[in-house]
C-alpha positions in Angstrom: 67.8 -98.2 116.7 68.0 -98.0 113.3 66.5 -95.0 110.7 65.6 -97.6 108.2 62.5 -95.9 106.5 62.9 -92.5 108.2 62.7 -90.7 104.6 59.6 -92.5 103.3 57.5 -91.2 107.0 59.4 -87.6 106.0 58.0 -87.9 102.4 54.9 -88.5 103.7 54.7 -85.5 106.1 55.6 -83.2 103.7 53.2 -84.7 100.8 50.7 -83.8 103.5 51.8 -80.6 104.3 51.6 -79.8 100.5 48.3 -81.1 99.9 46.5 -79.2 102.8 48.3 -75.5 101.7 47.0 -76.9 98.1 43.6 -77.1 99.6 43.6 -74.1 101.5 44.8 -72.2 98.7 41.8 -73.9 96.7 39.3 -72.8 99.2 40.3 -69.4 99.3 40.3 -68.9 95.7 36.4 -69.8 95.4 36.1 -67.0 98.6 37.7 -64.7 96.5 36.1 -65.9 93.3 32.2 -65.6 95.4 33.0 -62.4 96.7 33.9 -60.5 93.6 30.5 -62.0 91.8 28.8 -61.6 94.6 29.9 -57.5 94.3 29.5 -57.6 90.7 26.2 -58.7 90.9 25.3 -56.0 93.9 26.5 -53.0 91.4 24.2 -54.2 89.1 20.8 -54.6 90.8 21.8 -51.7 92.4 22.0 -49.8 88.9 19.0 -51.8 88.0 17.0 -50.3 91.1 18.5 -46.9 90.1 17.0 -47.3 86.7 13.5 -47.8 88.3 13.7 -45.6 91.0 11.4 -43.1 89.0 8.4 -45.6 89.4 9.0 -45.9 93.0 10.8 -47.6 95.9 8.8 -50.7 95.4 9.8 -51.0 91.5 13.2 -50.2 92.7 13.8 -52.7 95.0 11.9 -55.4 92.9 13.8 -54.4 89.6 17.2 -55.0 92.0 16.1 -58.5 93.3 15.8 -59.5 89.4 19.0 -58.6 89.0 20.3 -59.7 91.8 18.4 -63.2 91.4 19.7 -63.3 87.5 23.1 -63.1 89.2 22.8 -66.3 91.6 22.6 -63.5 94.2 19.9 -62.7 97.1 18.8 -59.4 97.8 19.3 -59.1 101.5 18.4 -55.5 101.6 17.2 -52.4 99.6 17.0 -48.4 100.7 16.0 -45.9 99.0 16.4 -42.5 100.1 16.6 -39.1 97.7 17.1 -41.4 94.6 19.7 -43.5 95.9 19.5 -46.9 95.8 21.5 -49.2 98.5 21.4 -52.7 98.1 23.3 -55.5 100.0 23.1 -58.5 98.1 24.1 -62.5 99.6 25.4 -65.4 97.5 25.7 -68.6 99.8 29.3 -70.3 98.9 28.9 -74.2 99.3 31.9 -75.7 99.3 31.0 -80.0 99.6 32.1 -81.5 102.6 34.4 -78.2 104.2 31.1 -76.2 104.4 29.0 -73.3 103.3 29.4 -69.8 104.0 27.7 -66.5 102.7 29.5 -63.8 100.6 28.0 -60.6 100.7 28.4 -57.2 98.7 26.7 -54.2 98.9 26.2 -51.0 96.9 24.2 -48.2 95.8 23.7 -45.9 92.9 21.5 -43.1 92.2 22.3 -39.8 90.4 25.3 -38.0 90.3 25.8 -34.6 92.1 25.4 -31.3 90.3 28.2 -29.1 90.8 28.3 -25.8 89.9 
């Protein structure tokens, strides 16, 4: 038997090996890059709600799902309890033909605690 293009089918192996840890590392970059908006934009309608809690849970909860909206976010939930606002906000991460999946963040804000 002879080994004549044994190198070119090992070339190829590992040109494919390469390109799916390329695209893996890809893919989990957008994750990561989704997930930190998608927390950036939950500490900010849950400020927003914080802002608005004064005029009620209602106004909270809609002033957060601006916010969260303005930030290609979802508001999947609001709570308000004692002035705290807790939101959980969902981004959907479409990602062409490997799929779509949901980032989520949550957070809440209200006002700080008085020592003393």
């Amino acid at each position: 038997m002879t080994e004549r293009g044994s190198g070119t089918v090992l070339i190829l192996v590992l040109s494919m090996l390469v390109l799916l840890g390329a695209t893996a590392g890809v893919v989990r970059g957008i994750a990561v890059t989704a997930r930190h908006r998608v927390e950036a934009a939950a500490d900010l309608a849950a400020l927003a709600g914080a802002t608005a809690v004064l005029d009620g849970a209602a106004a909270a909860c809609t002033a957060a799902d601006e916010v969260a909206r303005a930030n290609g976010g979802r508001l999947s939930r609001c709570a308000v309890a004692g002035g705290v606002v807790e939101v959980v906000v969902t981004r959907v991460l479409s990602v062409g033909r490997l799929g779509r999946w949901a980032a989520s963040g949550r957070s809440r804000a209200g006002p700080a605690p008085v020592s003393g």
